[in-house]
C-alpha positions as CSV (number, residue, x, y, z in Angstrom):
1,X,-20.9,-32.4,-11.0
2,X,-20.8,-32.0,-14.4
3,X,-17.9,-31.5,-17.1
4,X,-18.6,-28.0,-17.9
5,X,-18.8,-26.3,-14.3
6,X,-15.7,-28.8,-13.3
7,X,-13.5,-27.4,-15.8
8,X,-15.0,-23.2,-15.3
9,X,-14.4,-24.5,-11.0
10,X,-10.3,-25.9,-12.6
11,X,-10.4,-22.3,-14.4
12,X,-11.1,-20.5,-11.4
13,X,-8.8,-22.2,-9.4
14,X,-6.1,-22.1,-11.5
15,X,-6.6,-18.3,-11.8
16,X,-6.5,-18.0,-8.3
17,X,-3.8,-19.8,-7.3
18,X,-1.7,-18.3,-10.4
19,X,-1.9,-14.5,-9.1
20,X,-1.4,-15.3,-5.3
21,X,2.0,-17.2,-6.3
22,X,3.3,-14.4,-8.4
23,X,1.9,-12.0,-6.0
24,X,3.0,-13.5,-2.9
25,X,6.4,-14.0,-4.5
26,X,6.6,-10.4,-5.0
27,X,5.6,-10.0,-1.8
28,X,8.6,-12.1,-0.7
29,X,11.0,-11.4,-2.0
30,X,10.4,-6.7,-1.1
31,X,8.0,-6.8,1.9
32,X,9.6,-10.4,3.2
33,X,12.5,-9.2,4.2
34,X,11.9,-8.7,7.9
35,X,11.2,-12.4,7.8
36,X,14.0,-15.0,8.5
37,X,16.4,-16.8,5.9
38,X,15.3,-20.4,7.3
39,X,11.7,-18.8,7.0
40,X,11.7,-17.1,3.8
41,X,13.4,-20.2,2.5
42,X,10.6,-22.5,3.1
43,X,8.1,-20.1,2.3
44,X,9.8,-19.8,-1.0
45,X,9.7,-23.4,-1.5
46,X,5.9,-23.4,-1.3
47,X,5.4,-20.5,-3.3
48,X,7.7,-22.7,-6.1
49,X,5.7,-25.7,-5.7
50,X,2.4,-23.7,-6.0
51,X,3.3,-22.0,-9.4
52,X,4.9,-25.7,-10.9
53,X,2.1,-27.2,-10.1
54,X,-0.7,-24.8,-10.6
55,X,0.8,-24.7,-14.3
56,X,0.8,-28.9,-14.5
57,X,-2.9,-28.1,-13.0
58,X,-3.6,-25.8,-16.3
59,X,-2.2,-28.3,-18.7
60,X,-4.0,-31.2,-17.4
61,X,-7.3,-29.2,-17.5
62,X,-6.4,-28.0,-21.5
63,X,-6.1,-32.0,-22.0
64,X,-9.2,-32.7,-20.3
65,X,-11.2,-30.0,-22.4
66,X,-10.1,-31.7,-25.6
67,X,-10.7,-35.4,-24.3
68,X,-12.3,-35.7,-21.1
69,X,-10.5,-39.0,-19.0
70,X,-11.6,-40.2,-15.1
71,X,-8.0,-40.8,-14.8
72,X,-6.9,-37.0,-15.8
73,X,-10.1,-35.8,-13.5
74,X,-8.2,-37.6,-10.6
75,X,-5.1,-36.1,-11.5
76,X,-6.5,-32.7,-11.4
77,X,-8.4,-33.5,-8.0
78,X,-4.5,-34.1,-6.7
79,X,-3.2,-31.8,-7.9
80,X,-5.5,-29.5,-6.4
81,X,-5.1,-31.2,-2.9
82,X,-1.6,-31.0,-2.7
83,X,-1.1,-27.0,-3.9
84,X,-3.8,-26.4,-1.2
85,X,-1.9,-29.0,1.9
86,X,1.3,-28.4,0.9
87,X,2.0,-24.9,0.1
88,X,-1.1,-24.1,2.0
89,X,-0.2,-25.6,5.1
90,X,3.1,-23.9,5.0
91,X,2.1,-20.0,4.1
92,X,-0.3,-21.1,7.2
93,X,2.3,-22.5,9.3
94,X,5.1,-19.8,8.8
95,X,2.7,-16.7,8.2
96,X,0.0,-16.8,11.2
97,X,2.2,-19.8,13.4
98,X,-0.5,-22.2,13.5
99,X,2.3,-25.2,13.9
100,X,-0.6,-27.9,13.4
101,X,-1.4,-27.3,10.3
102,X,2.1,-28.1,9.3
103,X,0.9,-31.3,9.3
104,X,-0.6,-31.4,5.9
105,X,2.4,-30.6,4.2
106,X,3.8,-34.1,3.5
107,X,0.0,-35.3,2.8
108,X,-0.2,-32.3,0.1
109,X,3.0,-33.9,-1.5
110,X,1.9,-37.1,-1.7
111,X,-1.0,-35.9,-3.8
112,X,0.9,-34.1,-5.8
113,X,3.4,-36.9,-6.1
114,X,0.4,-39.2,-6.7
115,X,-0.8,-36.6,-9.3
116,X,1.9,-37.2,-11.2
117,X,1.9,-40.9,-10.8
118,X,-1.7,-40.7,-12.1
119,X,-0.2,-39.4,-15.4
120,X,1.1,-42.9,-16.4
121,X,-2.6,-44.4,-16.0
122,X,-3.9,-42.1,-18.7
123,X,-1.1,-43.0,-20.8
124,X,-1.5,-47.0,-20.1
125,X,-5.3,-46.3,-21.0
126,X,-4.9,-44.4,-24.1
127,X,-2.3,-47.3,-25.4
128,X,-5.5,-49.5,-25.1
């Protein structure tokens, strides 16, 4: 794939995943309500993580535009991975009770844990 529709795919992502966390965190915290604390409080930590990180996602991709990097293309891969199996995993998990699917959560935090980690490659290499 090349740079150009990699970065327009990161845009389109980003844009995505931007309005459904500030929507769905509307959503929450009004329509919510009939939902339980124990619920609402996980699905609130999800909706957090998606925002953070979808925001980490943008900054990593404003980098990339000014000097594209394999390392900071990884980074945004995780990152991308880990809003989708994490918070994903739990909207799905808590919102339509597929319990399986919970699963993915801890996977989705490793990436974006990993993401993260990734962060100190880049730098390493740009010391170089």
């Amino acid at each position: 794939m090349n740079k150009s529709i990699f970065q327009r795919l990161l845009f389109i992502f980003i844009g995505v995943s931007g309005a459904f966390s500030v929507l769905f965190g509307a959503w929450l915290a009004h329509a919510g309500q009939h939902l339980s604390p124990d619920v609402v409080e996980k699905l609130q930590t999800a909706q957090f993580y998606q925002l953070t990180h979808t925001l980490a996602l943008l900054a990593v991709l404003f980098v990339l535009k000014h000097a594209w990097s394999r390392v900071l293309t990884i980074t945004a891969i995780l990152l991308v991975i880990g809003i989708c199996a994490f918070s994903g995993s739990i909207y799905i998990k808590y919102l339509v009770g597929w319990q399986t699917v919970g699963k993915l959560a801890p996977y989705g935090g490793m990436s974006m844990a990993l993401a993260w980690l990734s962060l100190i490659f880049y730098a390493k290499r740009k010391q170089e």
